[in-house]
C-alpha positions as CSV (number, residue, x, y, z in Angstrom):
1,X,7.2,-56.1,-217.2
2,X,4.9,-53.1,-216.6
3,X,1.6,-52.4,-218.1
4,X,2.5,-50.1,-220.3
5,X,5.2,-52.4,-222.1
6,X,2.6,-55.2,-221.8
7,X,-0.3,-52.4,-223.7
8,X,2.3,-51.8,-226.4
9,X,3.1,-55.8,-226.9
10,X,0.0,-56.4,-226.9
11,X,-0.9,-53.6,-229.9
12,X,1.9,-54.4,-231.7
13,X,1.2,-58.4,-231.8
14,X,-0.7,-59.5,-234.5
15,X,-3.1,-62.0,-232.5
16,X,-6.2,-60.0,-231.5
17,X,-7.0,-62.7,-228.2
18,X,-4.1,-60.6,-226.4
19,X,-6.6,-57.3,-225.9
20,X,-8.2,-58.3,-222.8
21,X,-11.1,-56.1,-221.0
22,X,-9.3,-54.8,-217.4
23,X,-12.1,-52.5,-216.1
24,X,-14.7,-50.5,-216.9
25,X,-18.1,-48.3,-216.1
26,X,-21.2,-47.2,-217.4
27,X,-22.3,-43.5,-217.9
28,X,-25.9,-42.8,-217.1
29,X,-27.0,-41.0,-220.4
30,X,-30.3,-38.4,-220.9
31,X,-32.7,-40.4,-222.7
32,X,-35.0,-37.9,-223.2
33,X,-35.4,-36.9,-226.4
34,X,-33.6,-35.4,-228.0
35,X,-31.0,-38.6,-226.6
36,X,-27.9,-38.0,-225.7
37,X,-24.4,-40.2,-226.7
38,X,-21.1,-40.6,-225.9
39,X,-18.8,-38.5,-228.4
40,X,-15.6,-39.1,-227.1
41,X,-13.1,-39.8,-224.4
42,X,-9.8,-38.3,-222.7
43,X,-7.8,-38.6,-220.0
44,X,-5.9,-36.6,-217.4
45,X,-2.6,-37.3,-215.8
46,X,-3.9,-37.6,-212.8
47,X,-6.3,-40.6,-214.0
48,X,-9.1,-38.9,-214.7
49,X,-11.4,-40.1,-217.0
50,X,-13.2,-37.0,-219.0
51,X,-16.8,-38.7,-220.7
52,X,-17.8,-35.8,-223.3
53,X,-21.0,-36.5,-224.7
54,X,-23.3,-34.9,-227.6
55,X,-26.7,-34.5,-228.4
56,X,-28.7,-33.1,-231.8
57,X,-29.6,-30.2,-228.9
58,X,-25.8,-28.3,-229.1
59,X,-27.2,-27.0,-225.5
60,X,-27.3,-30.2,-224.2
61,X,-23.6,-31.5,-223.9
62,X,-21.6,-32.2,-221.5
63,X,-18.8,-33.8,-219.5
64,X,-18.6,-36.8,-217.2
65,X,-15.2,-37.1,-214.8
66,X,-14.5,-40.8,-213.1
67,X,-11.8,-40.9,-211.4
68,X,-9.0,-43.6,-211.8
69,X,-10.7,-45.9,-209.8
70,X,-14.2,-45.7,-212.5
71,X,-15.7,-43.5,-210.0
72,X,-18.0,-41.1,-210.7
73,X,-16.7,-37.5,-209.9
74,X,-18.4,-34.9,-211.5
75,X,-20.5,-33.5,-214.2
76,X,-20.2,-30.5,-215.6
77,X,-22.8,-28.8,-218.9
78,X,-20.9,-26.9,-221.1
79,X,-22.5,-24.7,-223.3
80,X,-22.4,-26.2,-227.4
81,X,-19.5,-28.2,-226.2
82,X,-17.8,-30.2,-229.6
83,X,-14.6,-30.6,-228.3
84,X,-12.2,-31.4,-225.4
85,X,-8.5,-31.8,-225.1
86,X,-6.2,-32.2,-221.6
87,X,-3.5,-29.7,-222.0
88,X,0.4,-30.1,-220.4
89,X,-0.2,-28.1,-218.1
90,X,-3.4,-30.4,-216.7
91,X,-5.9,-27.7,-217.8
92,X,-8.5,-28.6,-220.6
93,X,-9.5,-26.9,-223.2
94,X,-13.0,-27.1,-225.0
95,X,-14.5,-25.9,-228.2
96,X,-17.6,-24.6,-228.0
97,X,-19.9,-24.3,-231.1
98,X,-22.6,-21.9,-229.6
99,X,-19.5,-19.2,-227.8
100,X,-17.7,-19.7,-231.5
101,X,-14.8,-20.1,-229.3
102,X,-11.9,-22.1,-227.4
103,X,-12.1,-22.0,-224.1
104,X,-10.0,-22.8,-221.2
105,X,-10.5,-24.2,-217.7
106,X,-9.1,-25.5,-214.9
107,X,-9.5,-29.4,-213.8
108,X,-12.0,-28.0,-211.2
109,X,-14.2,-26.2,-214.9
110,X,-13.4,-22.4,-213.5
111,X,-12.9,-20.8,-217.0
112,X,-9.3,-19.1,-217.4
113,X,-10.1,-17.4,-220.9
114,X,-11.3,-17.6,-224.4
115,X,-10.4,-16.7,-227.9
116,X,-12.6,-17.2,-230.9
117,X,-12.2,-19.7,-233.7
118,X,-14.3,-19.7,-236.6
119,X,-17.0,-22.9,-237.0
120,X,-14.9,-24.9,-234.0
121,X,-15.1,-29.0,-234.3
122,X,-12.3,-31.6,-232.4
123,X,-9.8,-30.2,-230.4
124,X,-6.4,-31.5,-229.4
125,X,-2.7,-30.6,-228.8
126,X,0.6,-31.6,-229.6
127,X,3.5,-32.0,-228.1
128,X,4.9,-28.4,-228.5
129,X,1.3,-27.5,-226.4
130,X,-0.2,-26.4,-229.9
131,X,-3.9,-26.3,-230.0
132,X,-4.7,-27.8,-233.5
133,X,-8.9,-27.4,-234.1
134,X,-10.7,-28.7,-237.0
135,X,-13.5,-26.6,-237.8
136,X,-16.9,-26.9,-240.0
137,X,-15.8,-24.6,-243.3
138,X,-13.7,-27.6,-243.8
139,X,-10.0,-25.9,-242.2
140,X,-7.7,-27.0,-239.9
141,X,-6.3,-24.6,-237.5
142,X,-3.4,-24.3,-235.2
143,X,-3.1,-21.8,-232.4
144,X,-0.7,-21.1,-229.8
145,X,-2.0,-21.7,-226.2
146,X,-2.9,-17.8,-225.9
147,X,-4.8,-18.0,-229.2
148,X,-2.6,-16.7,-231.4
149,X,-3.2,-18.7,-234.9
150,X,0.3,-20.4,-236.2
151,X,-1.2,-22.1,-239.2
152,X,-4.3,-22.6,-241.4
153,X,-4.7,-25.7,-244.0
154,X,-7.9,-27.0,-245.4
155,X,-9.2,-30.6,-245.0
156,X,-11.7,-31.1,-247.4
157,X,-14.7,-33.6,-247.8
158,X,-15.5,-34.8,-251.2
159,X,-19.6,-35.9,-249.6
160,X,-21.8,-32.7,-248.6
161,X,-20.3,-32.0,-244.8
162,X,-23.0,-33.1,-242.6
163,X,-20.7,-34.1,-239.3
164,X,-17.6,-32.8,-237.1
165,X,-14.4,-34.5,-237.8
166,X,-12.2,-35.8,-235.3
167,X,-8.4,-34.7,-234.5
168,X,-5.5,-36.4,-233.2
169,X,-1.3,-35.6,-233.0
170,X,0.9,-38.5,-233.5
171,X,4.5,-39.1,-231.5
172,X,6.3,-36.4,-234.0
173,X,3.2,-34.0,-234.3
174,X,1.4,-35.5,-237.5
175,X,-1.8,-34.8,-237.6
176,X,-4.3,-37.2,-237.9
177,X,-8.3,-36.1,-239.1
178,X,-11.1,-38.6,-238.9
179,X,-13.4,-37.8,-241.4
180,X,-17.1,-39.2,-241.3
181,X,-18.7,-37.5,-244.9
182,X,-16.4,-39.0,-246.6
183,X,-15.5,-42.2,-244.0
184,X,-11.5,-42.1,-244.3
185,X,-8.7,-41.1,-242.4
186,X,-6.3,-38.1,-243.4
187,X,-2.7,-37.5,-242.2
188,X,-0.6,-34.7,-242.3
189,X,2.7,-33.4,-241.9
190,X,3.3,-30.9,-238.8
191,X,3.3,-27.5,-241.4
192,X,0.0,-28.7,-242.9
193,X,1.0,-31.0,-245.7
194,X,-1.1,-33.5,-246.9
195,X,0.5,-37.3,-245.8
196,X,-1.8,-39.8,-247.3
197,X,-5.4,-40.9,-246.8
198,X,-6.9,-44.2,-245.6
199,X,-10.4,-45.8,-245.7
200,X,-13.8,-45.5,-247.6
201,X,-16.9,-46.1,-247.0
202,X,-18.4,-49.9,-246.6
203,X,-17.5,-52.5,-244.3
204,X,-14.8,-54.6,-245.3
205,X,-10.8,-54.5,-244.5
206,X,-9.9,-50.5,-245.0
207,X,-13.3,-49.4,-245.1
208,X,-15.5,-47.7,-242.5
209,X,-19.3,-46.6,-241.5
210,X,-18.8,-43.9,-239.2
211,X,-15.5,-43.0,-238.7
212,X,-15.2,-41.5,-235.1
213,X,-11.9,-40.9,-232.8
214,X,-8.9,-41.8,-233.2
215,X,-6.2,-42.3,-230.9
216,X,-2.2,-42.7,-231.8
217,X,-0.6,-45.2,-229.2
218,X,3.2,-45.1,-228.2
219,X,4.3,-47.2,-230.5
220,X,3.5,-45.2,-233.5
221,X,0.4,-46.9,-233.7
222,X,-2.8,-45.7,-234.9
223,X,-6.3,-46.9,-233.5
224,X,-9.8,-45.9,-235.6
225,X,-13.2,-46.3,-234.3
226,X,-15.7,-47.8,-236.7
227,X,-18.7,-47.2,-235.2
228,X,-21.6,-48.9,-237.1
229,X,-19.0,-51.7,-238.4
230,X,-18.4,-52.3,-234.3
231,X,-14.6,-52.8,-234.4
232,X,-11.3,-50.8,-233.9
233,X,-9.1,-50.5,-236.9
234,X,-5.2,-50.6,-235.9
235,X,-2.9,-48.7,-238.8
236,X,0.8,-48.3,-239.1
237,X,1.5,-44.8,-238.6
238,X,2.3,-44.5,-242.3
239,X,-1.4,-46.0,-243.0
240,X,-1.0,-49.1,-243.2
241,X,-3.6,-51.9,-242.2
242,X,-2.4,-54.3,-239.7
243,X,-5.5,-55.2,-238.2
244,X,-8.6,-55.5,-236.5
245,X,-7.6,-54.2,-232.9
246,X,-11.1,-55.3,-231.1
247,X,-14.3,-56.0,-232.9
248,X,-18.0,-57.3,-232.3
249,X,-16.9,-60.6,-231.0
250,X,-14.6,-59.3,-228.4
251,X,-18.2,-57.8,-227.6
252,X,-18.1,-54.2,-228.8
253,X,-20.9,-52.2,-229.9
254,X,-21.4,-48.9,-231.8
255,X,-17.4,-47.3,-230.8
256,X,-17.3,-44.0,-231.2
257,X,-14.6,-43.2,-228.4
258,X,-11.1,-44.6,-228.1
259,X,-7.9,-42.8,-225.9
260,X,-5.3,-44.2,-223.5
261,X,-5.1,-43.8,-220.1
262,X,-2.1,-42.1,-218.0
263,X,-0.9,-45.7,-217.1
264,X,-1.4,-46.8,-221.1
265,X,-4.6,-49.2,-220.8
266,X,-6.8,-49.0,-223.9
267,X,-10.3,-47.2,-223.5
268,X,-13.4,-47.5,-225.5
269,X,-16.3,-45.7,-225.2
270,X,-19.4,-46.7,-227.0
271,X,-22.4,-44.3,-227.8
272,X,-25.0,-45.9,-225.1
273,X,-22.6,-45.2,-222.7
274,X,-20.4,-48.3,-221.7
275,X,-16.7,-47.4,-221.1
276,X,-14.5,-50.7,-221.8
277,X,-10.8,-50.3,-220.7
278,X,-8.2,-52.9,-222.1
């Protein structure tokens, strides 16, 4: 049985003790103030491992690649990076707050072009190669990889909008949107139509405190991280709770990162910088 078949057992199951830590490294963050953390986490096909962190200084962020083997590769500052997405093609493409702008480069970060997007947030694509962006005036935005926007649907917070959402694409292009104002998750069709929403704020089953990335799995599968309650939530992918993926006693802390890598192992990235990979 290969690993990936074992990962999606293993997600699927409903006995938590089956998620066991394979690997892992830990990213040497600026602890200067002001500190920096780790935002979120993506892969590339070829195994790379693509660290994007943030600071309260939009100047200040950047991304950290380790290759497949947890070694460090490179590190490269991007101007009032929020964003980062690996695209079909293997290029990436980044949001930047301070350019107002999406901006795509190579694997090697030589910039290819640019097109402006109003208020950018979380980036990602789906499987048509769409760029989907959500963006600070509370809109979600779709563009075609040479900018051109497809579609335009708001995503609102009913709390005063004080942080950047996070974006994800499920297996038939859903679109998922991690929202930490108002702590819950909310899904939506391909065309923009509202799907359901799951999660409030607090700390018991269904609730967050600090709703961060999300990642769908290959199953259909959905995986949340809940940063100050320490744990990973793991939804149906028509919102429905089915568990507790990993939590503080499997020995997480503060999880605001979680992606899959090109061979289907779990990562989880926490804010002080430890990458655990399941």
């Amino acid at each position: 049985m290969d690993v990936a078949v074992k990962l999606v057992m293993s997600l699927i199951s409903d006995d938590p003790h089956k998620m066991r830590r394979t690997g892992g490294f830990q990213v040497t963050l600026d602890q200067a103030e002001p500190r920096e953390w780790v935002d979120a986490v993506s892969t590339h096909p070829n195994g790379d491992i693509y660290v994007r962190t943030l600071s309260t200084d939009v100047k200040k962020g950047r991304v950290i690649t380790f290759g497949s083997a947890e070694e460090k590769k490179g590190d490269f500052k991007v101007d009032g990076i929020v964003g980062m997405t690996t695209m079909p093609d293997g290029n990436i493409a980044v949001t930047s707050w301070t350019r107002k702008a999406v901006v795509i480069y190579t694997p090697s970060w030589q910039e290819i072009r640019a097109f402006g997007c109003i208020k950018p947030g979380d980036i990602t694509v789906n499987n048509k190669g769409h760029i989907i962006v959500t963006c600070a005036d509370q809109m979600v935005r779709v563009f075609s990889q040479e900018g051109v926007q497809l579609l335009a649907f708001p995503s609102k917070s009913e709390a005063e909008v004080q942080y950047n959402s996070h974006v994800s694409t499920g297996q038939h292009d859903e679109i998922y949107v991690s929202d930490p104002n108002d702590d819950c998750l909310r899904a939506y069709s391909p065309s923009g139509k509202f799907m359901y929403q799951y999660g409030t704020e607090g700390d018991g089953d269904g609730q967050f405190t600090d709703i961060r990335q999300v990642c769908c799995l290959p199953n259909g599968n959905i995986a949340i991280a809940d940063r100050e309650n320490h744990r990973l939530h793991l939804l149906t992918a028509a919102g429905q709770f089915k568990r507790f993926l990993l939590t503080h006693e499997n020995g997480l802390s503060n999880p605001a990162a979680v992606t899959l890598t090109a061979d289907r192992h779990l990562i989880v990235g926490e804010c002080d910088g430890a990458i655990k990979i399941y």
